[in-house]
C-alpha positions as CSV (number, residue, x, y, z in Angstrom):
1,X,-49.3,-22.6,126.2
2,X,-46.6,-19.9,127.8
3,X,-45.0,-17.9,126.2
4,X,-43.6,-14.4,126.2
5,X,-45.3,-11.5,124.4
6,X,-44.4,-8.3,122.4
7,X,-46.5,-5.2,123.4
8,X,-49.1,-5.3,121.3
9,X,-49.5,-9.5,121.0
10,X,-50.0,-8.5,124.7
11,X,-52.6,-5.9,124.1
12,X,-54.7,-8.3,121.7
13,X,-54.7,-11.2,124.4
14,X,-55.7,-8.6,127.0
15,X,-58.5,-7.8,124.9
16,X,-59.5,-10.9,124.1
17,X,-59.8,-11.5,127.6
18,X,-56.5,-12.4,129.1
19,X,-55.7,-11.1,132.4
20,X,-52.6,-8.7,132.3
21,X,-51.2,-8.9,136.0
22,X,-48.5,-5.6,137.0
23,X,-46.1,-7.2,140.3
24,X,-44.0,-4.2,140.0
25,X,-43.9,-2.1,143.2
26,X,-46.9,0.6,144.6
27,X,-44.5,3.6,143.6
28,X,-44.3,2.2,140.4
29,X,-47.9,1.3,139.9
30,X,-48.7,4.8,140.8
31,X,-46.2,6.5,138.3
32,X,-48.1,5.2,135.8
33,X,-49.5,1.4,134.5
34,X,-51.7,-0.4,131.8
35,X,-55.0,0.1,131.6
36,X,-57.6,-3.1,133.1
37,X,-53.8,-4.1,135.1
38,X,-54.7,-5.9,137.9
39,X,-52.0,-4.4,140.4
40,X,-50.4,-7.8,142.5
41,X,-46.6,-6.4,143.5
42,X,-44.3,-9.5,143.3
43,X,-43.7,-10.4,147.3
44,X,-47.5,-10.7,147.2
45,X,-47.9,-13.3,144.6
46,X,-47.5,-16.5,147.1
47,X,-50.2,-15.3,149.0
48,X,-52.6,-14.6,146.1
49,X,-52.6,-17.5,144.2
50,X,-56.4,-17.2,144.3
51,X,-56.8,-14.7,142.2
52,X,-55.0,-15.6,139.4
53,X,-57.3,-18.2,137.3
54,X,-56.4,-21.3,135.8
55,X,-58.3,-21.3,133.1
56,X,-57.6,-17.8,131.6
57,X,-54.2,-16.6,129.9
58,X,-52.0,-14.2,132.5
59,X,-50.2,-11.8,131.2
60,X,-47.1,-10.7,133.3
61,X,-45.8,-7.8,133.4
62,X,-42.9,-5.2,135.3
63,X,-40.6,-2.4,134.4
64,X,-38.8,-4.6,132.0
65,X,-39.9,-8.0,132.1
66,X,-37.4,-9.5,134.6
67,X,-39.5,-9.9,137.6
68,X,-42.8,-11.1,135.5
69,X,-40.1,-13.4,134.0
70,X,-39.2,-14.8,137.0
71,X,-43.3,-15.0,138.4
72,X,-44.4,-16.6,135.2
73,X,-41.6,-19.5,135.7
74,X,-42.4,-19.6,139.2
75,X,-45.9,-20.2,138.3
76,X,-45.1,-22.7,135.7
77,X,-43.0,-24.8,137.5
78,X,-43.7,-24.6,140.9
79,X,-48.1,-24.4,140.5
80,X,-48.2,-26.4,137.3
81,X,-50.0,-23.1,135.9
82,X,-50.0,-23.5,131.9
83,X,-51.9,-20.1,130.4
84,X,-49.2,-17.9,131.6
85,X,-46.8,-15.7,129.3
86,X,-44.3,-12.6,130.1
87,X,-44.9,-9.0,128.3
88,X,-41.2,-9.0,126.9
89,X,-39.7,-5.4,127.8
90,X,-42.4,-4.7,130.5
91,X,-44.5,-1.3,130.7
92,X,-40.9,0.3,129.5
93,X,-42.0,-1.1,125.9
94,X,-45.7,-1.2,126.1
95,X,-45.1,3.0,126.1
96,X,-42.5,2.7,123.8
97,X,-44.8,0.9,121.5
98,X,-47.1,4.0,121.7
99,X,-49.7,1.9,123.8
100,X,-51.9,4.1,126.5
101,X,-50.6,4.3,130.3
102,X,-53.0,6.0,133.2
103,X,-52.2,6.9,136.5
């Protein structure tokens, strides 16, 4: 199933063993991200494929959610992927939310 997911539906699949992916930039990484992000910036994703799992729900997340919008959609219908889902509002409404951030 894909879909997108609010903060803290995000949080719940992360800890329930989904794998929440950051593609934002290394600038941005290191300004602050989810904790257990895996860090995979965007322009890398092609080339990584391996290490995002079929058979576990990805989490995709950004700044905002436009970029891990486009990645899971590129995912979807371009690798037939089928567990993937966007954090709606990125890591600017995972804070918002009141949800941790580390550097």
């Amino acid at each position: 199933m894909t879909n997108d997911l609010k903060p803290r539906e995000a949080l719940a699949a992360q800890n329930s063993g989904a794998l929440l992916v950051d593609v934002r930039e290394k600038n941005e990484w290191d300004s602050g991200h989810m904790p257990g992000a895996v860090w995979i910036p965007m322009s890398e994703i092609p080339n990584r494929l391996s290490e995002l799992p079929r058979g576990r729900d990805l989490i995709f997340t950004c700044r905002s959610g436009r970029r891990s919008g486009e990645i899971k959609r590129y995912l979807i219908e371009e690798h037939g992927y089928d567990r993937v889902h966007n954090l709606l509002g990125g890591i600017l409404a995972w804070a918002t939310d009141g949800l941790s951030v580390v550097k």
